[in-house]
MARBA-3410 file (N, C-alpha, C, O; in Angstrom, 1 decimal):
223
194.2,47.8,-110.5,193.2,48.2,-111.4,192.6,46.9,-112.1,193.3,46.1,-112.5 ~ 191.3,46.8,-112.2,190.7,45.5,-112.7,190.9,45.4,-114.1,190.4,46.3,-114.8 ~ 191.5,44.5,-114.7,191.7,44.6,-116.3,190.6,43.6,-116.5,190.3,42.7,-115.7 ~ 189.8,43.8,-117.7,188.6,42.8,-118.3,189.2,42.1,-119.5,189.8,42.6,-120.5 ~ 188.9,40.6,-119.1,189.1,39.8,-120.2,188.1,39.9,-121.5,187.2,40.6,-121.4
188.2,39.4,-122.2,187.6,39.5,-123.8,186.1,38.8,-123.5,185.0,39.3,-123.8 ~ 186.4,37.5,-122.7,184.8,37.0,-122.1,184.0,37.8,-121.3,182.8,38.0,-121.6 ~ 184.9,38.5,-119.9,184.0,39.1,-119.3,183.5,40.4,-120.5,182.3,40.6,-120.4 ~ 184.2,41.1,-121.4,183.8,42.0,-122.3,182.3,41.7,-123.0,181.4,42.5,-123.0 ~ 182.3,40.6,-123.4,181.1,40.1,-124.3,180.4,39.8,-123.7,179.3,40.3,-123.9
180.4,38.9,-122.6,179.2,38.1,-121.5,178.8,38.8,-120.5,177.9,38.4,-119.9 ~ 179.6,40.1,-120.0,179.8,41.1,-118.7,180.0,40.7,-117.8,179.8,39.5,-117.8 ~ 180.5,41.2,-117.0,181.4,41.0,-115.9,180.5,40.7,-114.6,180.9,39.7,-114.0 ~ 179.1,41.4,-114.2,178.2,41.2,-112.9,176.9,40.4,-113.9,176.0,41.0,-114.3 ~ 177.1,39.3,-114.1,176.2,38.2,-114.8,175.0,37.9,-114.5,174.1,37.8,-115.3
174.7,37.8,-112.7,173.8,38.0,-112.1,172.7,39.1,-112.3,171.5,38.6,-112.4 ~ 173.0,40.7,-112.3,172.3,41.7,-113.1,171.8,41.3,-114.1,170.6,41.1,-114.1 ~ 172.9,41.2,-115.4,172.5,41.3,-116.5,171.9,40.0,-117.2,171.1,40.1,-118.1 ~ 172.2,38.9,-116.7,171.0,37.7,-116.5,169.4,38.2,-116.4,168.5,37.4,-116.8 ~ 169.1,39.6,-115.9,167.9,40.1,-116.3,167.4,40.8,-117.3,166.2,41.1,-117.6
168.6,41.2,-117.8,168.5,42.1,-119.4,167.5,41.6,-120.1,167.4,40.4,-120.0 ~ 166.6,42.3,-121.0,165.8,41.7,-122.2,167.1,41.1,-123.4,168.0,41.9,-123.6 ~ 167.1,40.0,-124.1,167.7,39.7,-125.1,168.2,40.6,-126.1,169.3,40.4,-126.7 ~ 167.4,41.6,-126.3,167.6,42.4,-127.4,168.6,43.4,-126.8,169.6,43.8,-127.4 ~ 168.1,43.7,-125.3,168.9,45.3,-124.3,170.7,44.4,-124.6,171.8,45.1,-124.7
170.6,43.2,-124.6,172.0,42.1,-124.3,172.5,42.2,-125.3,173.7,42.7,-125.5 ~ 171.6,41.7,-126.4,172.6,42.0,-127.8,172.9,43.6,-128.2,173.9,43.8,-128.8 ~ 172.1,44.5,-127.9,172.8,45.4,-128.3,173.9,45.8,-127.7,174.8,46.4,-128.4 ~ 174.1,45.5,-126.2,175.5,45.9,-125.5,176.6,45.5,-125.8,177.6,46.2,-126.0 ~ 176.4,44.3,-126.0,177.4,43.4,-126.7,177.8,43.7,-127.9,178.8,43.2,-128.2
177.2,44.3,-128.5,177.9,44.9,-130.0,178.3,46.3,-129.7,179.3,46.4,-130.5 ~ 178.2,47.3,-129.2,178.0,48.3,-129.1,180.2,48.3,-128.2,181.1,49.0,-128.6 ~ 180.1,47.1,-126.9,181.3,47.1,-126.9,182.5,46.3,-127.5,183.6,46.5,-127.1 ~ 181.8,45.1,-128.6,182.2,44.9,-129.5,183.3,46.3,-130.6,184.4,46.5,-131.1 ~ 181.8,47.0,-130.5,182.6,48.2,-131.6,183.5,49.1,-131.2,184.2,49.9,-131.9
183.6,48.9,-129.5,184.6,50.0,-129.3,186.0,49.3,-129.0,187.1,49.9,-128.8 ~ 185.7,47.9,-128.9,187.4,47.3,-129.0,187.8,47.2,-130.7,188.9,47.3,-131.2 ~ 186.8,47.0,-131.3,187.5,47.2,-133.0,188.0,48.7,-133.2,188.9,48.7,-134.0 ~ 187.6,49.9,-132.6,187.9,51.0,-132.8,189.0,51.3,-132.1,189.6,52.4,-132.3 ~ 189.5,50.3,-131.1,190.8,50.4,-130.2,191.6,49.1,-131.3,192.9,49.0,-131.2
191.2,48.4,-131.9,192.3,47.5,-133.0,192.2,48.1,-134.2,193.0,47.8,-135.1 ~ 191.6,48.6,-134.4,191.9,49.0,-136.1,191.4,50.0,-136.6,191.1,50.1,-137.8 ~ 191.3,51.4,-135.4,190.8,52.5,-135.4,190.0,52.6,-136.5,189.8,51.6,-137.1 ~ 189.6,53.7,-136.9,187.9,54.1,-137.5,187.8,53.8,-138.6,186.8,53.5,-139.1 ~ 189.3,53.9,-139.5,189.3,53.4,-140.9,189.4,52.0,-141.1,189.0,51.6,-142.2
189.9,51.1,-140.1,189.7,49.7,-140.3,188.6,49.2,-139.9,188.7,48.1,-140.3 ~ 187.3,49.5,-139.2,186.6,48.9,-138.4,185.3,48.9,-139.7,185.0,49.8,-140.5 ~ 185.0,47.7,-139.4,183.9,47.0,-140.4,182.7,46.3,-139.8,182.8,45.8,-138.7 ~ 181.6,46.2,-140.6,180.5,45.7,-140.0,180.8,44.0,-139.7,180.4,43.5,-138.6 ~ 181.4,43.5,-140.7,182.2,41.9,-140.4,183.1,41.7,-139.0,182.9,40.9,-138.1
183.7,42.5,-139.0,184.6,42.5,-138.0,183.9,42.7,-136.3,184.0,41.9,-135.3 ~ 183.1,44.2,-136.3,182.1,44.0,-135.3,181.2,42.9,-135.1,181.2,42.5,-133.9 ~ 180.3,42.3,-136.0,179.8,40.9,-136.0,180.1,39.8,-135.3,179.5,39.3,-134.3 ~ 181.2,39.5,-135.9,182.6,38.6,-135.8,182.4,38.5,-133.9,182.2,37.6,-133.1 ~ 182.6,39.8,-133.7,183.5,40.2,-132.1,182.4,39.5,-131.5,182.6,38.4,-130.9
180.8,40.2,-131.8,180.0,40.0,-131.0,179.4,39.1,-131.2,178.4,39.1,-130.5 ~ 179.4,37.9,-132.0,179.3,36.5,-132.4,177.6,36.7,-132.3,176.8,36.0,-131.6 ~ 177.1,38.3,-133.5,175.8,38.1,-134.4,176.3,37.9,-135.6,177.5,37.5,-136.0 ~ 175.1,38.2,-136.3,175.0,38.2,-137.9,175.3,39.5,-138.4,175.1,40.4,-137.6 ~ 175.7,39.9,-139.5,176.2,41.2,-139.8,175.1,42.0,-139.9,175.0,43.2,-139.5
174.0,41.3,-140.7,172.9,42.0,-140.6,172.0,42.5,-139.4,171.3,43.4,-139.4 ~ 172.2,41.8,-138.6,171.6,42.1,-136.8,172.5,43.5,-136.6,171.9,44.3,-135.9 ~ 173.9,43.9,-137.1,174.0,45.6,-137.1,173.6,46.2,-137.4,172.8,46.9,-136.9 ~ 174.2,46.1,-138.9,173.8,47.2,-139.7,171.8,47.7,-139.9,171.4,48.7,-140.4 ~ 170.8,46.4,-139.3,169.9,46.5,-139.4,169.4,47.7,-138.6,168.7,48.6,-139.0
170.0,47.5,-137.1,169.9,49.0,-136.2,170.7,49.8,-136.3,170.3,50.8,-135.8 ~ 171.5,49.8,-136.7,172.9,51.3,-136.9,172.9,51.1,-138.8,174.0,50.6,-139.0 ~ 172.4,51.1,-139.6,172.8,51.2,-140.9,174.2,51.8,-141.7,174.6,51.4,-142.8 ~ 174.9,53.1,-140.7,176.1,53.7,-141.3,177.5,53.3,-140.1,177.5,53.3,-138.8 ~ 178.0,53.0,-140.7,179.2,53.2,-139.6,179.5,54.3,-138.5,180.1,54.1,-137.4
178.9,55.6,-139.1,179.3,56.2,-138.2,178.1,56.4,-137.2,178.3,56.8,-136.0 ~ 176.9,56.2,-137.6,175.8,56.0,-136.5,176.8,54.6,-135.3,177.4,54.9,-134.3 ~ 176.8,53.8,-135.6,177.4,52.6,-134.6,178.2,53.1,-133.8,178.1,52.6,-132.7 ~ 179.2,54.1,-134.2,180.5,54.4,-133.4,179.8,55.3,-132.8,180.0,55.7,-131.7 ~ 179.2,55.7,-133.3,178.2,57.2,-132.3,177.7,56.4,-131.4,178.4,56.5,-130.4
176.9,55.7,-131.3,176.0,55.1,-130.6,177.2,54.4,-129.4,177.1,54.6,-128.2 ~ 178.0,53.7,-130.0,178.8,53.1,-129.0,179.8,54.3,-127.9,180.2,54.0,-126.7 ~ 180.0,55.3,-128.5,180.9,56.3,-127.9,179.5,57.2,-127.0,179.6,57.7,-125.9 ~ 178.2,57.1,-127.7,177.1,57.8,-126.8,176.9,57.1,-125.2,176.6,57.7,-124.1 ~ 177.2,55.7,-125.6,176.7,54.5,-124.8,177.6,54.7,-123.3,177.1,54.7,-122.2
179.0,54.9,-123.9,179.6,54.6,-123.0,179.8,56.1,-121.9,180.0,56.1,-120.6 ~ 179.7,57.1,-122.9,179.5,58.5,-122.4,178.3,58.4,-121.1,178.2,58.7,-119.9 ~ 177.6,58.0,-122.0,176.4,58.2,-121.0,176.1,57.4,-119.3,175.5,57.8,-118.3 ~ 177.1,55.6,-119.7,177.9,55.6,-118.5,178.3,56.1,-117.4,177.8,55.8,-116.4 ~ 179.2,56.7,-117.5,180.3,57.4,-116.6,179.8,58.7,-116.6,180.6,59.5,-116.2
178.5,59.2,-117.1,178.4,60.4,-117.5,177.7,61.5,-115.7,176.6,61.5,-115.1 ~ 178.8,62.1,-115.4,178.3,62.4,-113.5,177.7,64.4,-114.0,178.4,65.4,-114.1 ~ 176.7,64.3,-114.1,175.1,65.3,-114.7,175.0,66.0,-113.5,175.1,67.2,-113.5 ~ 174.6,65.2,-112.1,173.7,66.2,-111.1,174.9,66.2,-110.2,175.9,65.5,-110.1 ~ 174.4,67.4,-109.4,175.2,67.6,-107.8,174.8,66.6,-107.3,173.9,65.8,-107.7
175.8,66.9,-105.9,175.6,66.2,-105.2,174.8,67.6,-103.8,174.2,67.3,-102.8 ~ 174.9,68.0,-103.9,174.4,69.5,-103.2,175.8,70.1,-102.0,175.7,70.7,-100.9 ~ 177.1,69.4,-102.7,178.3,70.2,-101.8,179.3,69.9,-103.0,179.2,68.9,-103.8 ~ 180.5,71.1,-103.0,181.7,70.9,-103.7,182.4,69.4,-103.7,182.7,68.8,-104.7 ~ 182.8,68.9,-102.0,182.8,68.0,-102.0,182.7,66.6,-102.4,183.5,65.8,-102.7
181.2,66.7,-102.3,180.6,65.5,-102.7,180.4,65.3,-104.0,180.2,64.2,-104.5 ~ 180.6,66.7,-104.8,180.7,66.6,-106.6,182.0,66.1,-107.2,182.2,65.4,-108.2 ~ 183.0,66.4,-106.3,184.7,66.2,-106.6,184.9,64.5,-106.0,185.5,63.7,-106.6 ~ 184.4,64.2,-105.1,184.4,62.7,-105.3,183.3,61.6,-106.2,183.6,60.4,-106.2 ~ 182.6,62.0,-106.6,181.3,61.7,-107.9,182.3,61.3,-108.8,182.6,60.2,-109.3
182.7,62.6,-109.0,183.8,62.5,-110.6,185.0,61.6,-109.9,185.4,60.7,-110.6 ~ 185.5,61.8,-108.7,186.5,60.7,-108.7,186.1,59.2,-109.0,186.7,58.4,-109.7 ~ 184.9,59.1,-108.5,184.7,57.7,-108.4,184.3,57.4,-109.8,184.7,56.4,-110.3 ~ 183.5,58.2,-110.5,183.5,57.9,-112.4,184.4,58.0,-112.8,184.3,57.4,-113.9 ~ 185.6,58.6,-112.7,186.8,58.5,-113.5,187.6,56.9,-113.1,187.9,56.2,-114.0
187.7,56.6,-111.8,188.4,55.4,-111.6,187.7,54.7,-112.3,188.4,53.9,-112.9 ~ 186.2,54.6,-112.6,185.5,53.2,-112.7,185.8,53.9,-114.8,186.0,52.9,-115.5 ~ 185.9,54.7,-115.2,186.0,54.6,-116.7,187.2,53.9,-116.9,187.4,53.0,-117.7 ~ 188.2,54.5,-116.2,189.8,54.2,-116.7,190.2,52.5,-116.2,191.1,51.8,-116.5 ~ 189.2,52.2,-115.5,189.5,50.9,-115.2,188.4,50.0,-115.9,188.3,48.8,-115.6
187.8,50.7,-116.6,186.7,49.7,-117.3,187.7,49.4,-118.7,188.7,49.9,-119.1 ~ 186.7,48.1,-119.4,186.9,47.2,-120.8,187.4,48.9,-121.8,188.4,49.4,-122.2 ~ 185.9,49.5,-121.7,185.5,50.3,-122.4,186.6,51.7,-122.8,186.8,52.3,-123.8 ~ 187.0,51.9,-121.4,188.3,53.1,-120.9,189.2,52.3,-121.2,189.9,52.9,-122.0 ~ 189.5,51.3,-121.0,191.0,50.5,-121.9,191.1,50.7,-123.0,192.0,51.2,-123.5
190.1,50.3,-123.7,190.1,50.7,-125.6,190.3,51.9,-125.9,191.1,52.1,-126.7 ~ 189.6,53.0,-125.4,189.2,54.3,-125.5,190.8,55.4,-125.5,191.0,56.4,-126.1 ~ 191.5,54.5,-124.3,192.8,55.3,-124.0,193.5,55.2,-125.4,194.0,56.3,-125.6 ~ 193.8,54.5,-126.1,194.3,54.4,-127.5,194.3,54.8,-128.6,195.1,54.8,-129.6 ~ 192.8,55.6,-128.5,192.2,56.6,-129.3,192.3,57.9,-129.3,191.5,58.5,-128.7
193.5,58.5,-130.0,193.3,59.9,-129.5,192.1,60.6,-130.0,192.4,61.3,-131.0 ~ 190.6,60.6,-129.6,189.5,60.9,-130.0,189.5,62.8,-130.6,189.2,63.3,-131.6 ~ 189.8,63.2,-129.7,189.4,64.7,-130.1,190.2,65.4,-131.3,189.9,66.4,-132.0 ~ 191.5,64.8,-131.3,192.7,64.9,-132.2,192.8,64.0,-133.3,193.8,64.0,-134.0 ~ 191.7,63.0,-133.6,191.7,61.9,-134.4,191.9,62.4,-136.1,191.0,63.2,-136.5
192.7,62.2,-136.9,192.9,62.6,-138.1,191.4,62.2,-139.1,191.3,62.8,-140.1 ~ 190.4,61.2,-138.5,189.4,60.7,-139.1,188.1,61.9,-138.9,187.6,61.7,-137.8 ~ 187.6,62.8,-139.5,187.0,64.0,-139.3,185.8,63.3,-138.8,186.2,63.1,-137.7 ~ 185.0,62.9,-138.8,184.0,61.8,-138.2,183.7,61.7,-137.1,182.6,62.1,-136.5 ~ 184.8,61.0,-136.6,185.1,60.3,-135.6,185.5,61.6,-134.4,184.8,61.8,-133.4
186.5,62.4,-134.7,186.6,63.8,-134.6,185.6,64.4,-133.6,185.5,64.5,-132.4 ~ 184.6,64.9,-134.9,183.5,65.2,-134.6,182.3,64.3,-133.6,181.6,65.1,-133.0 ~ 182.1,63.5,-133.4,181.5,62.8,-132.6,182.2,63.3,-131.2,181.7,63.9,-130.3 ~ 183.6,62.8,-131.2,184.4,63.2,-130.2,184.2,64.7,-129.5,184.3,64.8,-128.3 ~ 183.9,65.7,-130.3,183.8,67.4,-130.0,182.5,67.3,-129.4,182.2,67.9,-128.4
181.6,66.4,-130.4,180.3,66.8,-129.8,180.0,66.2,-127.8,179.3,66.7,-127.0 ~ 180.9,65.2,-127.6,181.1,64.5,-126.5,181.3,65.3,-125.2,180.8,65.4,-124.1 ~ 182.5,65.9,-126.0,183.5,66.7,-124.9,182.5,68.1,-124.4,182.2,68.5,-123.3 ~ 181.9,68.5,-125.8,181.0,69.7,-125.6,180.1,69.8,-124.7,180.0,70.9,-124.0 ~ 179.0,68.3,-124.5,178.0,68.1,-123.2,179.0,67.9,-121.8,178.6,68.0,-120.6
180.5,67.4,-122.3,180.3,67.3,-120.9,181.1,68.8,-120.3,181.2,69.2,-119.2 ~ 181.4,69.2,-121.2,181.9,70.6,-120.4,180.7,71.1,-120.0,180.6,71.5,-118.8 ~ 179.3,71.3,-121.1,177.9,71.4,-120.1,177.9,71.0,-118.7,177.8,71.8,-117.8 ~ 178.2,69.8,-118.6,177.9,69.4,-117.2,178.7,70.0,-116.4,178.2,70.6,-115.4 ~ 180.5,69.8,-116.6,180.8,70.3,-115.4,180.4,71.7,-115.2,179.9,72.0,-114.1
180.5,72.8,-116.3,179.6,74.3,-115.8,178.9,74.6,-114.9,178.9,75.6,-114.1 ~ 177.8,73.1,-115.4,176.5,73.7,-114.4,176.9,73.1,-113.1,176.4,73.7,-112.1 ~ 177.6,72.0,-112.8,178.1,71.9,-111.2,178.9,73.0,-110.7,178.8,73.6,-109.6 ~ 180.0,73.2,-111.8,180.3,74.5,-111.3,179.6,75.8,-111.0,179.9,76.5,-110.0 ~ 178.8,75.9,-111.6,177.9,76.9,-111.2,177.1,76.6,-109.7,177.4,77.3,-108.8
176.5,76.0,-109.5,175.8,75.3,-108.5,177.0,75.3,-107.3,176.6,75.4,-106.1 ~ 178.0,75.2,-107.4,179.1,75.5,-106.3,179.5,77.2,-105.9,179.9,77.7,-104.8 ~ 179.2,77.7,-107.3,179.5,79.2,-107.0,178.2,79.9,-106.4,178.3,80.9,-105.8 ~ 177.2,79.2,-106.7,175.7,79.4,-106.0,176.0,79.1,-104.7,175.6,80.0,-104.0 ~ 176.4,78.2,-104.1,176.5,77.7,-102.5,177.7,78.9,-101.9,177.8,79.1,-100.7
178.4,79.5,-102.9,179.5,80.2,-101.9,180.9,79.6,-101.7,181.8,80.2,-101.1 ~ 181.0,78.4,-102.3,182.1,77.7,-102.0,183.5,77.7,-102.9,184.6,77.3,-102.5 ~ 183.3,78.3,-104.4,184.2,78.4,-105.2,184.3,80.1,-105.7,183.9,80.9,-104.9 ~ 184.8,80.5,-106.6,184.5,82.2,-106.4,184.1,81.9,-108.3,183.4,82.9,-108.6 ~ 184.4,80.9,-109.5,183.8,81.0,-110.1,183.8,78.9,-110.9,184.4,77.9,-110.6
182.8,79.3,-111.8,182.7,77.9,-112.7,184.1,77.4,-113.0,184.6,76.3,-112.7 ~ 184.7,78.6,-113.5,186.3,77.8,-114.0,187.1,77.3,-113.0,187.9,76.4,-113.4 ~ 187.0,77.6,-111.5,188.0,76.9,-110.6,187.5,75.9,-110.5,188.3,75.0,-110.1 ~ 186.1,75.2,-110.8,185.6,73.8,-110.8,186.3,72.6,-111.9,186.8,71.5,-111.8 ~ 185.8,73.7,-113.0,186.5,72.7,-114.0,188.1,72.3,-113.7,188.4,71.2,-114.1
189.1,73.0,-113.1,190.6,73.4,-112.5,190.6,72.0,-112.1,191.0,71.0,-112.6 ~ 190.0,72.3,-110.7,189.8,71.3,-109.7,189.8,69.9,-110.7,190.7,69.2,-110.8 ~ 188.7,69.7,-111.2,188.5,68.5,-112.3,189.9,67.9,-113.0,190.5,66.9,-112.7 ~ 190.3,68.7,-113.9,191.4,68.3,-114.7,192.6,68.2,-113.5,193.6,67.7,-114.1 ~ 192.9,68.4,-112.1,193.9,68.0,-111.5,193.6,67.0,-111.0,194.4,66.1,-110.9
192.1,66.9,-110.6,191.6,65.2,-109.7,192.2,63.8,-110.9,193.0,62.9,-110.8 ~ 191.2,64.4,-112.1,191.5,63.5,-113.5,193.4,63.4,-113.5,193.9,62.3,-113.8 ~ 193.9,64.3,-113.3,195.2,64.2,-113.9,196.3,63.1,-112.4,197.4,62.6,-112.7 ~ 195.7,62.9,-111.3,195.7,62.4,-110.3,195.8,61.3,-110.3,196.9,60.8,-110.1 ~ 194.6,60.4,-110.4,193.9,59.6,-110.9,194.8,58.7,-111.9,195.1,57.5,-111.7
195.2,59.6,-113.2,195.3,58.7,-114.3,196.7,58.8,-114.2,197.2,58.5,-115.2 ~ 197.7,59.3,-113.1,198.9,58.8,-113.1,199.0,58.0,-112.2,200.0,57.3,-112.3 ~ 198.0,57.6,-111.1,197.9,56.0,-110.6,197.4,54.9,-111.0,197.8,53.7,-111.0 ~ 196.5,55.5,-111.5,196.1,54.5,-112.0,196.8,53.5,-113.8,197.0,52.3,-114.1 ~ 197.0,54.5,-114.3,197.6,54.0,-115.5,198.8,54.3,-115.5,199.5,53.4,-116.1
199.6,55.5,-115.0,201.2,55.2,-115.1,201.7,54.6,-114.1,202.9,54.3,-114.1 ~ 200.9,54.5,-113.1,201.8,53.6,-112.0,201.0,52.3,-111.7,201.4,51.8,-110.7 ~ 200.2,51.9,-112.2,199.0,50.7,-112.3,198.6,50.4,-110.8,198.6,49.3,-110.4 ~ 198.2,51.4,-109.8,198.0,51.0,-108.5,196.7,51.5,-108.6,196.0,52.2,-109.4 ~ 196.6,50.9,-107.3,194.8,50.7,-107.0,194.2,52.1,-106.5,195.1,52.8,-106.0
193.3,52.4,-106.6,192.8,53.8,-106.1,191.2,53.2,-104.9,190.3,52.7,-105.4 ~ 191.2,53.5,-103.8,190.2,53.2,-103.1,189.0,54.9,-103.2,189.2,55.9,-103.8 ~ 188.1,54.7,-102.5,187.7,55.8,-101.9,188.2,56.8,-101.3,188.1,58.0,-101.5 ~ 189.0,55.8,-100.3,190.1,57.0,-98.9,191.2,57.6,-100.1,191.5,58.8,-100.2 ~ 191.5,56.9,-100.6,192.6,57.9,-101.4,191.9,58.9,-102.5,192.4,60.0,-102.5
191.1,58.8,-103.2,190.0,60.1,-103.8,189.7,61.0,-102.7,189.7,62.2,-102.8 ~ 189.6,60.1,-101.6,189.0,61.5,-100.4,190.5,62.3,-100.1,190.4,63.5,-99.9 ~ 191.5,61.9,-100.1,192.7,62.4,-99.6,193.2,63.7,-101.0,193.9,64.7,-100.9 ~ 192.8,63.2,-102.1,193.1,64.1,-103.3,192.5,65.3,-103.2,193.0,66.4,-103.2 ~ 191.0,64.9,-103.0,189.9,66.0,-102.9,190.3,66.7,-101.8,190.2,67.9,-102.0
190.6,66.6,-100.7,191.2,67.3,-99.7,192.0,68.2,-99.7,191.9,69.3,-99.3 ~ 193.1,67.8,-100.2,194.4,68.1,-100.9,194.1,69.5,-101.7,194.5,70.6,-101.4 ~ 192.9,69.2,-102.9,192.6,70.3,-103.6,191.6,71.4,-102.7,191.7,72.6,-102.7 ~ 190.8,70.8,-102.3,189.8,71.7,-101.5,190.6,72.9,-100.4,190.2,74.1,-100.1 ~ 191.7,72.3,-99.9,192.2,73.2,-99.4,193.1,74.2,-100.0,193.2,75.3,-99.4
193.6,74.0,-100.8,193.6,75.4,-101.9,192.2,76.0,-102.8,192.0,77.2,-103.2 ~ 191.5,75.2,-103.0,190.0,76.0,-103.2,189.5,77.2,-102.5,188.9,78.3,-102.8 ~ 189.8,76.7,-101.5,188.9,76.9,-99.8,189.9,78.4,-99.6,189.5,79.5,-99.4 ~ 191.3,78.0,-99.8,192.3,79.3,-99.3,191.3,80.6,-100.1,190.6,81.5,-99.6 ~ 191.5,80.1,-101.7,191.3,81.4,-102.4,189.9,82.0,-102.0,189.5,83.1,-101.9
189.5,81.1,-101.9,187.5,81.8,-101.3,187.6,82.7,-100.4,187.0,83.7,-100.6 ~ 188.3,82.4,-99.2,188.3,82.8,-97.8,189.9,82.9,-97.5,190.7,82.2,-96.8 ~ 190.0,83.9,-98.0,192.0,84.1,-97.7,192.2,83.8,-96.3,193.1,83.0,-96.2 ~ 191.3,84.3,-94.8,191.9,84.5,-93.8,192.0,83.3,-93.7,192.3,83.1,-92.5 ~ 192.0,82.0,-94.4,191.6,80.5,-93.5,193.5,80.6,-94.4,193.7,81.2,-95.4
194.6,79.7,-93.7,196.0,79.7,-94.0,196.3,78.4,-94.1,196.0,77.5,-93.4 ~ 197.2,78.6,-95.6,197.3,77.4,-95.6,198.2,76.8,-94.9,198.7,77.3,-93.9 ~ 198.6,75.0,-95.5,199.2,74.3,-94.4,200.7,75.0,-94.2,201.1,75.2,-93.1 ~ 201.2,75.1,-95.4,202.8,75.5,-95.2,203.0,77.4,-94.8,204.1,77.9,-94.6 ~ 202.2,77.8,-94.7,202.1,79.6,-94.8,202.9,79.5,-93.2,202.5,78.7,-92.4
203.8,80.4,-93.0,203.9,80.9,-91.8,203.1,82.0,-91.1,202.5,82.8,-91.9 ~ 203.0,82.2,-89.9,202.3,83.0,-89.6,203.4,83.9,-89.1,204.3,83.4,-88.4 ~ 203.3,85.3,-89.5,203.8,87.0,-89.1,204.1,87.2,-88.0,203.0,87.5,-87.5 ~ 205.4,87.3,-86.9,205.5,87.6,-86.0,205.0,89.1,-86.0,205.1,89.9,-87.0 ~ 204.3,89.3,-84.5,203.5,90.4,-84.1,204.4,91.3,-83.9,205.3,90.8,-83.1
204.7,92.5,-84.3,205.3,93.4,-83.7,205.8,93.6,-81.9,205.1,93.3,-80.9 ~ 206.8,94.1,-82.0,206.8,94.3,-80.4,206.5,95.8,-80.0,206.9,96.8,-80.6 ~ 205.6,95.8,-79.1,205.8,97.6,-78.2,206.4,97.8,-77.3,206.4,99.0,-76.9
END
């Protein structure tokens, strides 16, 4: 799993790209993930406009000038990164939606931003605020998976929205035991091997007569 150092954090990692950023598109990135490693060091009640400053080596006033409240900043930075990783459209097959999310989930949990973030229990956060930002997050993205789910039950391939979301939280739950409890690498072929894995229990319940791998099959009667 790629761990990001504190340089590549502030300066980014693909240099070449962002060497075309406008100055301003640059500094605001840089603060924005400034704010979310202070929110992974000194969670919501320690985090200060000095301290974000500090990280992102502006002036204090260069924040608070575009974000004026603390909790606009942490919004903006938790929007920022949402919006990231954020996987919105089909792909126009079950398939191709269940590796979408694989491949956005590997690239959050292995990003700067998914390092800090893991530390934060956001939705459970004792800080009501922060909390709520958090609810409002989770809320679009359950929008989203819905409507892929839906768009799957449209094609015929799932029987409703909820076995999508299913499917999701076991890929995610997949995923984040290789990747972070066992720190190994996750390629493509191994996402495609998960999604397989689940697709064919998907696939059983849709269409019973299709059997699965371990099912025996009924010896025929004799006449």
């Amino acid at each position: 799993m790629r761990i990001f150092t504190l340089r590549e954090a502030w300066y980014g990692y693909d240099m070449p790209r962002r060497a075309r950023e406008p100055a301003h598109a640059k500094r605001e990135r840089t603060i924005l993930r400034a704010t979310i490693e202070e929110l992974a060091r000194a969670d919501y009640g320690g985090l200060t406009f000095e301290h974000v400053a500090a990280r992102a080596g502006v002036n204090k006033t260069t924040v608070y000038r575009r974000w004026p409240t603390k909790v606009e900043l942490v919004r903006a930075a938790l929007m920022s990164v949402a919006q990231t990783y954020r996987v919105a459209s089909t792909t126009g097959s079950l398939r191709g939606d269940l590796m979408q999310f694989g491949r956005a989930t590997r690239e959050f949990l292995g990003s700067f931003e998914g390092q800090c973030l893991l530390r934060v229990r956001l939705l459970h956060h004792p800080e009501p605020a922060l909390a709520a930002m958090a609810t409002e997050l989770h809320a679009r993205n359950v929008g989203d998976i819905d409507a892929l789910g839906r768009a799957a039950v449209e094609r015929g391939e799932i029987r409703s929205a909820a076995d999508f979301g299913l499917l999701l939280e076991m890929l995610a739950g997949a995923l984040h035991t290789r990747l972070i409890m066992k720190d190994e690498a996750v390629d493509d072929v191994a996402i495609a091997r998960f999604v397989d894995v689940l697709l064919a229990g998907a696939l059983e319940k849709v269409n019973p007569a299709r059997r699965s791998l371990g099912q025996k099959r009924r010896p025929r009667p004799r006449r």
